[in-house]
C-alpha positions in Angstrom: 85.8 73.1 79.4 87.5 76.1 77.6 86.9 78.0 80.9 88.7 76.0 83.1 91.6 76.8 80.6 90.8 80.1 80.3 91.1 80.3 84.3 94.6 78.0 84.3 95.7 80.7 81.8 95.3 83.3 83.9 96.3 82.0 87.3 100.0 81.2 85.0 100.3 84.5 84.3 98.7 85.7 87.8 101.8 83.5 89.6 104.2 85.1 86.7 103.5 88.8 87.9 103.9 87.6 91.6 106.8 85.5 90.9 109.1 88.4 90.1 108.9 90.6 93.7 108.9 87.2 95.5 112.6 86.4 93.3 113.8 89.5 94.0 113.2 88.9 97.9 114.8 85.7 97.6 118.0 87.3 95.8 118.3 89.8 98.7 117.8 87.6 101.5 120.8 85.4 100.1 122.8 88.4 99.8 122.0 89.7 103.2 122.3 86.3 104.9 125.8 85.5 103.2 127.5 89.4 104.2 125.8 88.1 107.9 125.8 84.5 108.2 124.2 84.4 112.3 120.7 83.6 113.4 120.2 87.5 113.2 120.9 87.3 109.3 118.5 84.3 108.8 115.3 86.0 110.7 116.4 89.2 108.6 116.7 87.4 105.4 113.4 85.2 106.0 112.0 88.7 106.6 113.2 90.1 102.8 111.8 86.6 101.3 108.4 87.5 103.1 108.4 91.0 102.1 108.9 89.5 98.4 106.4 87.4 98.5 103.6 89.9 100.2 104.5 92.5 98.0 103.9 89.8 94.6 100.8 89.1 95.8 99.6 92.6 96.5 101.1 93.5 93.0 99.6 90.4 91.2 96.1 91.0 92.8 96.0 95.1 92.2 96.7 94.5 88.3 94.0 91.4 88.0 91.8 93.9 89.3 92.4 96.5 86.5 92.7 94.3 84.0 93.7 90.2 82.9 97.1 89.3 84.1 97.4 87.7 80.8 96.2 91.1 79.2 99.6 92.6 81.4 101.9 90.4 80.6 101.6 90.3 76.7 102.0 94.1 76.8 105.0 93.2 79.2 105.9 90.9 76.4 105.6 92.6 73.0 108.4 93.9 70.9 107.6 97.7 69.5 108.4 96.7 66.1 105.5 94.6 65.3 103.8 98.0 65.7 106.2 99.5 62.7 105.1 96.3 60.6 101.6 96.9 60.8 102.0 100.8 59.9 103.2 99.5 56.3 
């Protein structure tokens, strides 16, 4: 039972990693398809979403391989000055 947790952990934190390339996508094809609004602007900003989201899942998959996305993520996540606490 505490695997199947374990496992929903990580895929949360395997979707967080992707999630950020994939946003970033999103944000540029917006911008891109609002300076052009024509069909040309929607197939180019479709093509910035889908370079987004390929490059998050490429990203997401090469660091589960090295180590646990939720490994990553809290040493995304931590504040340096816990470190100076524990020196004390």
């Amino acid at each position: 039972m505490f695997r199947i947790f374990e496992n929903l952990i990580e895929a949360i934190n395997w979707l967080k990693i992707a999630a950020s390339p994939f946003l970033v996508g999103c944000v540029f094809g917006v911008i891109s398809y609002l300076y052009k609004p024509s069909p040309a602007g929607i197939v180019f900003a479709l093509t910035l979403v889908a370079a987004g989201l390929i490059f998050g899942i490429l990203l997401a998959t090469n660091i589960s391989r090295k180590t646990r996305p939720s490994e990553f993520n809290s040493r995304i996540n931590r504040f340096p000055e816990a470190d100076d606490l524990e020196q004390l």
